[in-house]
C-alpha positions as CSV (number, residue, x, y, z in Angstrom):
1,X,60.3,77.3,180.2
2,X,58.3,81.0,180.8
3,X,60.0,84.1,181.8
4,X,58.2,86.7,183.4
5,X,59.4,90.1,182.7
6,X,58.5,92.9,185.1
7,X,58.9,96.3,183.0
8,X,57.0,99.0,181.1
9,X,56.2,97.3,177.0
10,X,57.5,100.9,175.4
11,X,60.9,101.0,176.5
12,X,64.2,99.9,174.4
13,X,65.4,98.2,177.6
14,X,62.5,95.8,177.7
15,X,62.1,95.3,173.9
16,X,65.9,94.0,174.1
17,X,64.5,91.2,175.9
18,X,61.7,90.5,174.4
19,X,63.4,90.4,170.8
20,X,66.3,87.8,171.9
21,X,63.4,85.6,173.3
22,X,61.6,85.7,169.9
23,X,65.1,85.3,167.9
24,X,65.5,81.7,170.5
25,X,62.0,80.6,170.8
26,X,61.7,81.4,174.4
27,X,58.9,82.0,176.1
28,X,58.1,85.3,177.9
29,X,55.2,86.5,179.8
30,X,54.8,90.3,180.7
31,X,52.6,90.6,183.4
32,X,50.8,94.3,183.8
33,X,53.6,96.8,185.0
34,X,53.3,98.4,188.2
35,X,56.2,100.4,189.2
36,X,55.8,100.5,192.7
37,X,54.8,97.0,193.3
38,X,57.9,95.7,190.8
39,X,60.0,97.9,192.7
40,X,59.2,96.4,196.1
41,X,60.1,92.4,194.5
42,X,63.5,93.9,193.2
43,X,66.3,93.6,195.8
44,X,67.3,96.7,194.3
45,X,64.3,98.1,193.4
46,X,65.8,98.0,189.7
47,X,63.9,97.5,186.7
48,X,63.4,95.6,184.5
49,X,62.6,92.6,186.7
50,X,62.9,88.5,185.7
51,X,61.5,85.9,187.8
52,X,63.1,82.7,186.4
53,X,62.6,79.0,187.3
54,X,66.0,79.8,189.3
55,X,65.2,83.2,190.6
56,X,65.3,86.8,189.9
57,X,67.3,88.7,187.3
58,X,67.6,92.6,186.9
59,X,68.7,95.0,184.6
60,X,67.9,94.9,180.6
61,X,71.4,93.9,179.7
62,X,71.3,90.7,182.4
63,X,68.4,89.2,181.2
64,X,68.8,90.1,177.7
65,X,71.9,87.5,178.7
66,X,70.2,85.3,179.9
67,X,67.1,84.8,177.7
68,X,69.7,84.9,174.7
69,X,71.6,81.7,176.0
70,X,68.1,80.0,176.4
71,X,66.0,78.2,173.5
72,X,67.5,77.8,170.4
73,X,70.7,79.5,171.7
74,X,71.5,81.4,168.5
75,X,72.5,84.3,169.7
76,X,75.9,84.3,171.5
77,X,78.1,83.4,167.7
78,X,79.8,80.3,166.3
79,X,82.4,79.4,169.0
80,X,83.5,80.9,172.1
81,X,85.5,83.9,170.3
82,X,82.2,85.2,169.1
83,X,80.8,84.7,172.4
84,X,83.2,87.3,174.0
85,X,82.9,89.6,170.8
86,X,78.7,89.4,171.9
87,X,79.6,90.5,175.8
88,X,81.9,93.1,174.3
89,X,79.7,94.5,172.5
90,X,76.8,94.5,175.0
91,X,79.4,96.2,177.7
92,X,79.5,98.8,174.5
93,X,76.2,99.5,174.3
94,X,76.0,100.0,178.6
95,X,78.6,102.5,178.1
96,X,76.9,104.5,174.9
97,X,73.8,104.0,177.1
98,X,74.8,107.2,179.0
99,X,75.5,110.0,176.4
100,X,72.1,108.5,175.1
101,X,70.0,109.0,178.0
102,X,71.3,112.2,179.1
103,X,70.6,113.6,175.4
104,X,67.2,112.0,174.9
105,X,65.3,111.7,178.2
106,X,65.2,115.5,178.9
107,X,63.1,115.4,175.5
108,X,60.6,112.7,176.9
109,X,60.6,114.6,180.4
110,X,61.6,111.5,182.5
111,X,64.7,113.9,183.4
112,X,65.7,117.8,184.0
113,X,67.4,119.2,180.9
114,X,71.0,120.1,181.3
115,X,72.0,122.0,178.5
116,X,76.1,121.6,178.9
117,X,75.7,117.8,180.3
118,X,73.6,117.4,176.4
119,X,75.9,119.0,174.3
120,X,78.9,116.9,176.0
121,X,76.5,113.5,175.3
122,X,75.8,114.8,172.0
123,X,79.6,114.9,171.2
124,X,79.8,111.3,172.6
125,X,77.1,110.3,170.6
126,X,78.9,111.7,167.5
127,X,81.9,110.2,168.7
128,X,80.3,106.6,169.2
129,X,78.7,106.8,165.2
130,X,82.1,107.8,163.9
131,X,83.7,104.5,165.4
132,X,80.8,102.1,164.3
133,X,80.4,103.3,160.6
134,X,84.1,102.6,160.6
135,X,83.5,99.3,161.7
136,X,80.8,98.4,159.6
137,X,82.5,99.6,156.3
138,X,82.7,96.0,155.5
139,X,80.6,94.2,158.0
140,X,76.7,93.8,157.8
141,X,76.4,92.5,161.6
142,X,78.8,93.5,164.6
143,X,79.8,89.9,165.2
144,X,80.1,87.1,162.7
145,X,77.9,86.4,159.7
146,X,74.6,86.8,161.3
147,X,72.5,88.8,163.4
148,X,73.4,88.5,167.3
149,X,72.4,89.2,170.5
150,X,75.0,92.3,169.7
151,X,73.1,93.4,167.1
152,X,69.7,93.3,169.3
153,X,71.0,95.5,172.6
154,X,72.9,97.8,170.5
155,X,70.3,98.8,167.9
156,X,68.1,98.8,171.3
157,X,69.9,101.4,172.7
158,X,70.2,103.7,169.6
159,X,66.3,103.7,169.0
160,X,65.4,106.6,170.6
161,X,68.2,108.7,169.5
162,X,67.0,107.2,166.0
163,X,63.5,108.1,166.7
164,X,63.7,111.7,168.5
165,X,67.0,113.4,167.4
166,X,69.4,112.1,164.9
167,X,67.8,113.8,161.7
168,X,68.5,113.4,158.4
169,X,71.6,116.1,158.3
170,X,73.1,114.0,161.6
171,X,72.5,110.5,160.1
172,X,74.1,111.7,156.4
173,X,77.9,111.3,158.2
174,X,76.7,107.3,158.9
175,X,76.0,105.5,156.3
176,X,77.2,102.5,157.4
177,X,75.8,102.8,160.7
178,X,71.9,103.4,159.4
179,X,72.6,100.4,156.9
180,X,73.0,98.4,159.7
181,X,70.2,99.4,161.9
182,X,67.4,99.5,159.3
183,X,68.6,95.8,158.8
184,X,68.4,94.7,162.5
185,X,65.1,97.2,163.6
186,X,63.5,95.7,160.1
187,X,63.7,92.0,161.7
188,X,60.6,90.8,161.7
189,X,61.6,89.6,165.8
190,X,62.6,93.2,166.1
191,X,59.3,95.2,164.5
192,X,56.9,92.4,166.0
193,X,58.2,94.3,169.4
194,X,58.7,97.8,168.7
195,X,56.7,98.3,166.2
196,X,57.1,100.3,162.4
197,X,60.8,102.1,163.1
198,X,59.9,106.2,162.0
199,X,63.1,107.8,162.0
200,X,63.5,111.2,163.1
201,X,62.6,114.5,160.6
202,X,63.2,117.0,162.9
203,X,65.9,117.0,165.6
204,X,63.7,117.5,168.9
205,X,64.9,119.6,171.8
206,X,64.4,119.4,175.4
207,X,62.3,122.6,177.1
208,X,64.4,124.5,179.2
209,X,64.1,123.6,182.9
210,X,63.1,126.4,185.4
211,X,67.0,127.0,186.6
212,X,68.0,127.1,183.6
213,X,65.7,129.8,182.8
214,X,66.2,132.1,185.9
215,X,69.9,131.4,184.8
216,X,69.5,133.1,181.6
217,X,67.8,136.1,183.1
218,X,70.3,136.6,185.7
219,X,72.5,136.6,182.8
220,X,70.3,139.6,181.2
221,X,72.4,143.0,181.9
222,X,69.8,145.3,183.4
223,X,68.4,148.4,181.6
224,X,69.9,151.7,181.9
């Protein structure tokens, strides 16, 4: 069985899929990405775009799903409890997906930078670290013994924060949490995908956007 995925190769939601096939043994093509055309197949215009022997799958999360329950099937735990832990934890990530886009993508200039809506996602952020170095205090996956489709969307969903803004003074509070993603972006599934993981130096920061700069000189009293 080949799946043909229909989104850009540098981007966590496509590398999500692409690891979980490697992890099952399933086979994935992924066809040269053009936007425009992929959006027109989409029924949604939504991206990334599947085309199964059954149909058509979108969204990163959904055929993440899908390709992880294919193959070797390895990646959904030991019984059906695990199973639901997996989904859980892939609903998690959707949700942390937010606060992480809105903080990140001003940087990459795929969105306008909104200084309050970043600082609120940077508190989320924060927030979402605080809870998973609690949980893995004692755990070296997020469900079960061994690496899971969990592990694969989640550590997919931190990487740019990772990459472009969670320094070494903002990663010293999570131990527990960078234990656990060097282990799951050092698979060699994972690295065969995205490549050598360089973690951040330097928190980046977003330019202002033009509002935001006639804002502050509004804000400017004038000259007496």
């Amino acid at each position: 069985m080949t799946v043909k995925v229909f989104a850009p190769k540098n981007d966590p939601q496509t590398w999500k899929i692409l690891v979980a096939a490697k992890l099952n043994g399933v086979s994935v093509e992924t066809p040269e990405f053009n936007e425009s055309e992929v959006a027109k197949k989409s029924p949604f215009g939504k991206i990334p775009l599947a085309e199964t022997a059954e149909g058509q799958l979108w969204g990163g999360n959904t055929i993440a799903r899908y390709v992880a329950k294919q193959g070797a099937n390895k990646l959904y735990g030991a019984n059906a409890y695990e199973a639901a832990q997996v989904e859980q934890w892939v609903e998690y990530s959707a949700e942390l997906d937010l606060p992480a886009s809105v903080w990140v993508l001003p940087i990459l200039n795929i969105i306008p930078n909104n200084s309050n809506a970043v600082q609120k996602a940077k508190g989320d952020v924060r927030k979402a670290l605080e809870n998973l170095n609690k949980h893995f205090l004692n755990k070296t996956f997020l469900v079960g013994q061994r690496l899971s489709l969990a592990d694969v969307v989640l550590a997919a969903t931190l990487y740019r924060l990772y990459e472009l803004v969670l320094d070494s003074p903002f990663r010293k509070a999570f131990v527990n949490v960078n234990r656990w993603f060097t282990t799951v972006v050092n698979q060699p599934e994972f690295k065969s995908v995205a490549g050598e993981m360089k973690f951040c130096e330097k928190m980046q920061v977003a330019k202002e956007t033009k509002t935001e700069e006639k804002a502050v000189e509004e804000k400017k009293p004038e000259a007496k």
